[in-house]
N, C-alpha and C positions, 0 to 999 in steps of 0.2 A: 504494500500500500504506500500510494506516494504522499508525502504529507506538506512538505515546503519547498518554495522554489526561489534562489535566489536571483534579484533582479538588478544589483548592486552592477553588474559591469554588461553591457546590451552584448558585450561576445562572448560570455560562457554564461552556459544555463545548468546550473545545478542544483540537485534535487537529495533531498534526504529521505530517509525511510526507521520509521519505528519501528523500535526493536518488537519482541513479544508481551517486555514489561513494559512499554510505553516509551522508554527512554529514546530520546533522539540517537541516532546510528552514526556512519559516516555520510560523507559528500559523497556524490556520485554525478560525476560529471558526462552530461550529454553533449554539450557543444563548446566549442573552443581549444586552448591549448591548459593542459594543468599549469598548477604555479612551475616556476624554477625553481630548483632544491636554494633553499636559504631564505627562500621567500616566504618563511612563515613554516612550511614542510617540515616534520622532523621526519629521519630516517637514519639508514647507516649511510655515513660520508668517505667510506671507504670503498664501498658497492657500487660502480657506474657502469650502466649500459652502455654497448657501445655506440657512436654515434654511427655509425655506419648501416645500423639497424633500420630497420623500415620502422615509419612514427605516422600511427593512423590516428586521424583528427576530421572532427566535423566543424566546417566554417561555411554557413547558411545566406543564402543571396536572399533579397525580398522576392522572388518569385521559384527560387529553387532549393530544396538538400544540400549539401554540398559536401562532399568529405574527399580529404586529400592526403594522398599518402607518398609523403618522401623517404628518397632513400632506393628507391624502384629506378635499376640505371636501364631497363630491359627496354626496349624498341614496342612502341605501342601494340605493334600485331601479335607479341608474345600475349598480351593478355585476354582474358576473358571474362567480362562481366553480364553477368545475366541475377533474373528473379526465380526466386525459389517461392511459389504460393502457395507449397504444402505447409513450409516452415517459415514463412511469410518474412523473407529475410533476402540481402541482397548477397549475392556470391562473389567473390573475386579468387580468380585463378590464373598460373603463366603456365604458359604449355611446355615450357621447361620445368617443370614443378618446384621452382625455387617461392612462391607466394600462394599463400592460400588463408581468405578471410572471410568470415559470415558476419553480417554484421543486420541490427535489423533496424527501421525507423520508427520509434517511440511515436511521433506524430502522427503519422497513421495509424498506428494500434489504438489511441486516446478514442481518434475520432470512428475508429472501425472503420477503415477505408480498404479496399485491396488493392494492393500493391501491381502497376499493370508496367510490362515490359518499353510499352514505348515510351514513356514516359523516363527512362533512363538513357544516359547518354556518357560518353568520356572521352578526357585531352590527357595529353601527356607531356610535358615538358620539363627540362631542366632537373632532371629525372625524378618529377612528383607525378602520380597517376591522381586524376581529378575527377572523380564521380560527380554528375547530377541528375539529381532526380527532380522534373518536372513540379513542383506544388497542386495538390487540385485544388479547384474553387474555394471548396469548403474550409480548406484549411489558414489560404490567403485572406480571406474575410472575417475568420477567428481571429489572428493575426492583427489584423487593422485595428479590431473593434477592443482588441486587449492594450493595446497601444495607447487609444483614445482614452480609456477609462486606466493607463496607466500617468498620461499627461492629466489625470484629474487630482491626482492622489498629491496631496501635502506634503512637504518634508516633514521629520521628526521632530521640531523648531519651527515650525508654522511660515518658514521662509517660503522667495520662492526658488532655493537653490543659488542664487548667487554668492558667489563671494566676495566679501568686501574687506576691503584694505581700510586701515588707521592711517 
């Protein structure tokens, strides 16, 4: 069950989930890039991935999905991207079998939409593979209308968000 959604930066969206005793859980991040280690993160500062790594992220256009993955140095035609409607989730494959990702879109599942092939599309360059998926209607006009009624809402200070200098 999803319970909060943070609105504090318009590029990541993340969501938290109660535990079984009520207690707030972790973050769980749907859209954007995580923090940088030091940025608040604790972990081990010993342990780094390599950069060399594929790094899958979703970064959303006003009328499309968008998730990009760098790190991918392979020639556009090695890949394959297609929809899975059993498991209502997007596939990504190289026919070299060095990349293989399921990944599914949260926004369509909210609004029960299914997931249709033409509606997907991909670029590749500067060796990031760039998925997008189409928006339908429904979900563009959610969108708008959360928008509106988030330009309503007050600061915590009754300001109207500016900041002012002494």
């Amino acid at each position: 069950m999803w319970v909060s959604r943070q609105h504090l930066n318009p590029q990541v969206r993340k969501w938290r989930v109660k535990s079984a005793l009520g207690a707030l859980g972790q973050w769980q991040l749907e859209v954007g890039e995580p923090a940088p280690p030091g940025a608040g993160s604790l972990g081990p500062e010993f342990i780094k991935e390599n950069n060399a790594n594929p790094i899958f992220m979703r970064k959303d256009t006003k009328m499309s999905f968008q998730w990009r993955i760098r790190n991918l140095p392979y020639p556009k035609d090695v890949y394959s991207v297609c929809v899975d409607p059993k498991e209502r989730c997007i596939v990504v494959r190289t026919s070299n079998k060095k990349y293989y990702k399921k990944f599914s879109i949260p926004d369509l599942d909210r609004y029960q939409l299914p997931l249709e092939e033409s509606s997907l599309s991909i670029a590749h360059a500067n060796c990031t593979l760039i998925i997008s998926y189409q928006k339908p209607k429904e979900v563009v006009v959610a969108e708008s209308e959360l928008q509106k009624e988030l330009k309503k809402v007050k600061t915590a200070h009754g300001s109207d968000g500016d900041c002012k200098t002494q």
